[in-house]
C-alpha positions in Angstrom: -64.0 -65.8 -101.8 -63.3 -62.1 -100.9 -63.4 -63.1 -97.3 -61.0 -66.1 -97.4 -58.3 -63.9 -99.8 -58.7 -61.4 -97.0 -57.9 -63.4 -94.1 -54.8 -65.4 -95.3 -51.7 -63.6 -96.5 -50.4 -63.4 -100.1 -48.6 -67.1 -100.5 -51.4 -68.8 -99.0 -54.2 -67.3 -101.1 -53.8 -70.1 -103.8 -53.7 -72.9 -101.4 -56.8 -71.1 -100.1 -59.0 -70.9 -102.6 -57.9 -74.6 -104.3 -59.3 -75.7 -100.6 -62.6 -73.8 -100.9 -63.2 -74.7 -104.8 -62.7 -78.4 -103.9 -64.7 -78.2 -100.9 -67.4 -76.7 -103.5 -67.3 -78.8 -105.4 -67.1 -82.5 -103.6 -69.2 -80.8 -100.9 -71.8 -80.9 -104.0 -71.2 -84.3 -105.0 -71.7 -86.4 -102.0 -74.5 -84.3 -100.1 -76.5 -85.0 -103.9 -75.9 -88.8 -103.0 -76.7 -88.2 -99.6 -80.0 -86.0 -100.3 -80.9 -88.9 -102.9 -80.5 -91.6 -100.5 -82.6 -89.7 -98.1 -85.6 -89.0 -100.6 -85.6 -92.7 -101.9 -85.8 -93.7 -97.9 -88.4 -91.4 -97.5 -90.5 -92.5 -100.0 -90.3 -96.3 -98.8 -92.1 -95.3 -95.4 -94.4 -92.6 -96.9 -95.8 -94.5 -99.5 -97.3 -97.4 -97.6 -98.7 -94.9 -95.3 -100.6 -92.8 -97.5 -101.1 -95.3 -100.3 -101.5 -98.9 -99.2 -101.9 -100.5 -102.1 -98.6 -99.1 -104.4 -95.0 -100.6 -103.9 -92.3 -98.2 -103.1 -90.1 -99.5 -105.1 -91.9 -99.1 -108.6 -92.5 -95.9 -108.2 -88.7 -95.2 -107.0 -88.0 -97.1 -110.3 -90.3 -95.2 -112.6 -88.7 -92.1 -111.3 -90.4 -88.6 -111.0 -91.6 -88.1 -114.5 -92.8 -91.7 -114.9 -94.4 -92.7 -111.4 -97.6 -91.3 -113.1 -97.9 -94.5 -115.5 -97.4 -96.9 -113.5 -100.1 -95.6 -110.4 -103.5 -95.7 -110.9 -106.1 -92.6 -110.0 -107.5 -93.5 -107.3 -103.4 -94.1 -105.3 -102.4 -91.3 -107.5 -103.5 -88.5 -104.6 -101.6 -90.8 -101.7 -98.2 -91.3 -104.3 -98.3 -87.1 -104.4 -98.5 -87.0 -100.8 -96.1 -89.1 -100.1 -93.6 -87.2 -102.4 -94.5 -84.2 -101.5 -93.4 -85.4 -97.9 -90.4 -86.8 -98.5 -89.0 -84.0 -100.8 -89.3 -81.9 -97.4 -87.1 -84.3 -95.6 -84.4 -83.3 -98.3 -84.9 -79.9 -97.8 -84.1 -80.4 -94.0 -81.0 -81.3 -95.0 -80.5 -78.2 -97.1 -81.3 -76.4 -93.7 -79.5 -78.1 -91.4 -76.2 -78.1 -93.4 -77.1 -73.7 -93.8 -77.3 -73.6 -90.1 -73.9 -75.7 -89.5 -72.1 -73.5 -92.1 -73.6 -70.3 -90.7 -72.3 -71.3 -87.7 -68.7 -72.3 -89.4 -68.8 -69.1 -91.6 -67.8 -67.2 -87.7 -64.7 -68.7 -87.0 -63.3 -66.9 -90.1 -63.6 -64.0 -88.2 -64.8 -59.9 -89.1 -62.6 -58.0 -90.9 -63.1 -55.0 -92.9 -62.4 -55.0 -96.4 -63.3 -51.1 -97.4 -60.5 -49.2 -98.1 -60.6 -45.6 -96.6 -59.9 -42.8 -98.7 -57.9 -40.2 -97.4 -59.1 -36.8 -97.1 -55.2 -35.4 -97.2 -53.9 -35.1 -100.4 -57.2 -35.3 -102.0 -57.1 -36.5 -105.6 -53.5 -36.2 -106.1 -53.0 -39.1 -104.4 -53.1 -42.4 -105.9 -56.4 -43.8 -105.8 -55.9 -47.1 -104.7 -53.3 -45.6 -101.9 -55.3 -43.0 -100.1 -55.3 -43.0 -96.4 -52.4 -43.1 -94.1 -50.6 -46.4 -94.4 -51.3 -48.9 -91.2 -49.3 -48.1 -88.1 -48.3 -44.8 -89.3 -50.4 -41.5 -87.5 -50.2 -37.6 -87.6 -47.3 -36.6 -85.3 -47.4 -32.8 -85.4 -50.4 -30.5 -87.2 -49.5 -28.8 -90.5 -50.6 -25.5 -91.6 -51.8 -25.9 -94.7 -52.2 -22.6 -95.6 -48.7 -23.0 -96.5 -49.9 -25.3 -99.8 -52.6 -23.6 -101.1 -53.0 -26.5 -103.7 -53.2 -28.9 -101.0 -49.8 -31.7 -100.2 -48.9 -33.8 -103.1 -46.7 -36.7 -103.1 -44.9 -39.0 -105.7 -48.3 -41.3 -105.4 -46.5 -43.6 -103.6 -48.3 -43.1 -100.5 -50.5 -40.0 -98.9 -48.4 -37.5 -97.6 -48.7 -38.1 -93.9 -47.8 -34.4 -91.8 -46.0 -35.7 -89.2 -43.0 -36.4 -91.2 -42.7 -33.1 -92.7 -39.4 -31.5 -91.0 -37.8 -28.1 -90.9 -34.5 -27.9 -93.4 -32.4 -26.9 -90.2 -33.1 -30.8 -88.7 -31.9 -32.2 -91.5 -28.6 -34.0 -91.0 -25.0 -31.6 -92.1 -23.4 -35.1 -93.0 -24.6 -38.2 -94.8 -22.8 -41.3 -92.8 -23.0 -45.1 -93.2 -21.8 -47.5 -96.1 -23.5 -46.0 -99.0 -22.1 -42.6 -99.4 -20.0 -41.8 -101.7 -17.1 -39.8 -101.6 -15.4 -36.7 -103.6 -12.8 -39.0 -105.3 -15.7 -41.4 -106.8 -16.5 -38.3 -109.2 -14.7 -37.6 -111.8 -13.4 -33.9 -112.0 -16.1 -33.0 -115.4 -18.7 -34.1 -112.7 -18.0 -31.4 -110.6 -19.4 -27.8 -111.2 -18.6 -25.0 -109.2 -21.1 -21.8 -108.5 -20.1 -18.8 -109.6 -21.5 -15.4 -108.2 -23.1 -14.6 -110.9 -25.1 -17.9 -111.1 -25.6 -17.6 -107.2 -27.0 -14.1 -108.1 -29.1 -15.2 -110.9 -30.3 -18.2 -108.7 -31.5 -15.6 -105.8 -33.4 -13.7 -108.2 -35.0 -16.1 -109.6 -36.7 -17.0 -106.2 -37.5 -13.8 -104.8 -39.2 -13.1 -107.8 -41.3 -16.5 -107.8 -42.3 -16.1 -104.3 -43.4 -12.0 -105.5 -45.0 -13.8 -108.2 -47.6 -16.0 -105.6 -47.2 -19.0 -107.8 -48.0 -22.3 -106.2 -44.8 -24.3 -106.0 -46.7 -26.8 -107.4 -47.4 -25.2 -110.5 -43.5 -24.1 -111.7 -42.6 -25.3 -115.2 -39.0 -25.2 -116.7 -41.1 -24.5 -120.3 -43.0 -21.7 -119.4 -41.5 -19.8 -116.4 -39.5 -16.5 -116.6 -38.1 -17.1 -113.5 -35.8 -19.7 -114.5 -32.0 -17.9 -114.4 -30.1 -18.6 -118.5 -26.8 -18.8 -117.5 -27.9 -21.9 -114.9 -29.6 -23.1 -117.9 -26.2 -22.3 -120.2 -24.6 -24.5 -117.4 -26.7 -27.3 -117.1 -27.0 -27.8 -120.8 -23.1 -27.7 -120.9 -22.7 -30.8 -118.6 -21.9 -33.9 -120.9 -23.4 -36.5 -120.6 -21.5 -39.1 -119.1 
């Protein structure tokens, strides 16, 4: 089953697996006719060999629980015999249809089904997600002395260090047909810096970086760092 939901894609995985469970199951049905057929047949040329005297056909009819009744003691030995035999020559057929499905079993192919985890991003990564996504490899090396508490992402995917980019490569200007422009903001939406906020604001992050605090680890509850009058501003903003 894992193997089948593997090798088909998402919108055939139902029509899949109603295939294999109906193969299952008539599959069952007619090779227990066929393996019956083949026992009864059995016992009609194993009988007269190793017990003469006893008709095949009363001891197919008393079934496997009765045959003992209707046989006496002395054919009782050959009847066993003959059983015995013909119960192998169902079993072949419980061999050879292994051997024609092992054979089958190949064309579905070899795929691996293990999902790696990735050693980037360690456990702040989501579980299920770790590893770089298919198609997608390491472009450039990262130092990652840089993040001493290792890369984290949303969880949406490992962070992968080839897409990591300097600030000054970033584009000056936003172009296409989703930007918007100044005149779809209203004029309360718009704040404009003061120097003492832009003061304030560089304070605040030479004293986090003289702090050695992990980026990471910054929290708008706890930290001194965080400048009041931005604060005072950002409360001030309605909300709209």
């Amino acid at each position: 089953m894992v193997a089948i939901q593997n090798q088909v894609t998402a919108d055939e995985v139902s029509t899949a697996l109603a295939l294999m469970t109906c193969s299952q199951t008539l599959g069952g049905a007619i090779f227990l006719a066929v393996g019956q057929v083949i026992f009864a047949q059995a016992l009609r040329v194993k009988i007269p060999q190793h017990a003469p005297a006893v008709d095949p056909e009363t001891v197919i009819g008393a079934g496997a629980t009765g045959f003992r009744d209707v046989v006496s003691l002395q054919d009782l030995p050959g009847v066993l015999t003959a059983y015995a035999k013909s119960v192998d020559r169902v079993f072949y057929l419980g061999v050879g249809l292994s051997v024609a499905q092992f054979v089958f079993a190949w064309g579905v192919g070899l795929k691996n089904v293990k999902k790696d985890k990735g050693k980037v991003g360690g456990e702040n990564v989501a579980p299920a997600l770790r590893g770089l996504p298919a198609g997608l490899s390491r472009l450039m090396p990262v130092d990652h002395n840089l993040f001493p508490n290792g890369l984290r992402t949303s969880g949406q995917h490992p962070p992968i260090d080839g897409k990591l980019r300097h600030f000054e490569e970033f584009p000056r200007e936003i172009t296409g047909p989703t930007p918007q422009q100044r005149v779809d903001y209203p004029e309360e939406w718009i704040h404009k810096w003061t120097e003492v906020e832009f003061e304030e604001l560089l304070q605040a992050v030479e004293g986090f970086i003289a702090s050695g605090t992990p980026l990471i680890s910054i929290s708008k509850v706890k930290d001194k760092y965080i400048p009041q009058t931005v604060i005072y501003m950002l409360i001030s903003i309605p909300m709209l």
